[in-house]
C-alpha positions as CSV (number, residue, x, y, z in Angstrom):
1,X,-5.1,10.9,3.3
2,X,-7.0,14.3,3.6
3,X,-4.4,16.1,5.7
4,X,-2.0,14.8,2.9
5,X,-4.1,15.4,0.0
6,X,-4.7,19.3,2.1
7,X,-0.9,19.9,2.6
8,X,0.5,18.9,-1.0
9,X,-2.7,20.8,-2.8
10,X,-3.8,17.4,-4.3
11,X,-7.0,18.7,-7.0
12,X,-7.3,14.7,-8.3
13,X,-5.9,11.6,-7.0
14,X,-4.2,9.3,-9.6
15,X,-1.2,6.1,-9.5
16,X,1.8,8.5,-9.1
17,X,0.2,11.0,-6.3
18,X,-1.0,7.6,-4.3
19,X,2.4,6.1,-4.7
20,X,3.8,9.5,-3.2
21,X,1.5,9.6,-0.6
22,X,2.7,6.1,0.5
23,X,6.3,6.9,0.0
24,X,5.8,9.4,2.7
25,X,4.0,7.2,5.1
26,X,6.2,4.4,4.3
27,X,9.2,6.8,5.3
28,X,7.4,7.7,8.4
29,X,6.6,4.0,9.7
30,X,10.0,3.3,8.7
31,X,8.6,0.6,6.6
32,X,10.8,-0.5,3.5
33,X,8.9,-1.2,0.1
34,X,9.0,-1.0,-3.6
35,X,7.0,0.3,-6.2
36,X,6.3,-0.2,-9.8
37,X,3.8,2.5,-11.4
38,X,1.9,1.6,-14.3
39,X,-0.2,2.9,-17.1
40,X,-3.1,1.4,-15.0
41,X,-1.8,0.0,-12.3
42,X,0.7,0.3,-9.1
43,X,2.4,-2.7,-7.8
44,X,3.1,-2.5,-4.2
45,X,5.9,-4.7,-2.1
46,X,6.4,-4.5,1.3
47,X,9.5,-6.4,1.8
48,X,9.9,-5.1,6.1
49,X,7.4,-3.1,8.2
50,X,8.4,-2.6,11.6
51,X,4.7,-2.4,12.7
52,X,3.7,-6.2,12.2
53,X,4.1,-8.1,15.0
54,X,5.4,-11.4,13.6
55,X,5.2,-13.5,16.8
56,X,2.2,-14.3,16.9
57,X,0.8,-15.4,13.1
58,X,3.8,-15.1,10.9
59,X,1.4,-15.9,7.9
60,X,-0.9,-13.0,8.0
61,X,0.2,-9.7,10.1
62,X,2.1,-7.8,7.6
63,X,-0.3,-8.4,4.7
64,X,-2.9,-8.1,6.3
65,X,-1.9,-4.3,7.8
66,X,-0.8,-3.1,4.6
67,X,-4.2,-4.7,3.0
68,X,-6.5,-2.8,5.4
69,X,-4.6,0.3,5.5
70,X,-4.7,0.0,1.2
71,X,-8.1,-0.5,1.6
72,X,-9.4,3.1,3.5
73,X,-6.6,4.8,1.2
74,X,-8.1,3.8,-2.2
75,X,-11.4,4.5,-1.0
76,X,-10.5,7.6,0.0
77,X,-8.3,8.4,-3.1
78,X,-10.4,6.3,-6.2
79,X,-13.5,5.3,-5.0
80,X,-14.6,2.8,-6.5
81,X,-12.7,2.8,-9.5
82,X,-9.9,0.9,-8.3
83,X,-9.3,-2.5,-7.1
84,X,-6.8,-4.4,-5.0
85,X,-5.0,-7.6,-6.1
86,X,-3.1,-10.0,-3.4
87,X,0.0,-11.1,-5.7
88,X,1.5,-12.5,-2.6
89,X,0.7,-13.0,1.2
90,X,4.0,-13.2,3.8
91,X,3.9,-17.3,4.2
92,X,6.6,-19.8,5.6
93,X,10.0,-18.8,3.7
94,X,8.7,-16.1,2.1
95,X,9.6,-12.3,3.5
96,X,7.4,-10.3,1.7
97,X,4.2,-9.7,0.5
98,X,2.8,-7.8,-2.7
99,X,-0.3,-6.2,-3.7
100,X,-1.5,-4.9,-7.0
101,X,-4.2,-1.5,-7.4
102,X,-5.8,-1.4,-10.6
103,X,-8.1,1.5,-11.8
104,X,-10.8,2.0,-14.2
């Protein structure tokens, strides 16, 4: 996040400039998502990430690598102004997960 925030001249994180930094990681991990910006709020979906091992625990790899890695990034980026919301968790059936940042 700083070499990113260093390289693209980023003065003040907000939504959109988060959602581009992930874009670019995302791209870079080959990892394919979707986002929804908000007034206050980004919704996050991770629908494949080549990363996860699934063999193992189908119910909690992908989540919980995108969870952690959100986790660092807001910190970095809000503070603690902003929260994260699991919407959904990668389960039996289900191929994706979701999660929600919401700032202050």
């Amino acid at each position: 996040m700083q070499e990113y925030e260093k390289e693209n001249k980023i003065k003040e994180w907000n939504l959109e400039s988060f959602k581009t930094a992930f874009e670019t990681i995302d791209s870079k991990l080959h990892r394919d998502s979707q986002w929804v910006v908000g007034e206050k709020n980004l919704t996050y979906t991770v629908k494949k990430c080549n990363i996860a091992r699934m063999e193992n625990d189908p119910n909690k790899c992908i989540c919980h690598t995108i969870r952690e890695t959100f986790k660092g990034a807001m910190n970095y980026a809000f503070s603690n102004k902003a929260e994260l919301y699991v919407q959904k968790l990668l389960s039996q059936g289900d191929n994706f997960c979701e999660v929600v940042i919401r700032i202050q």
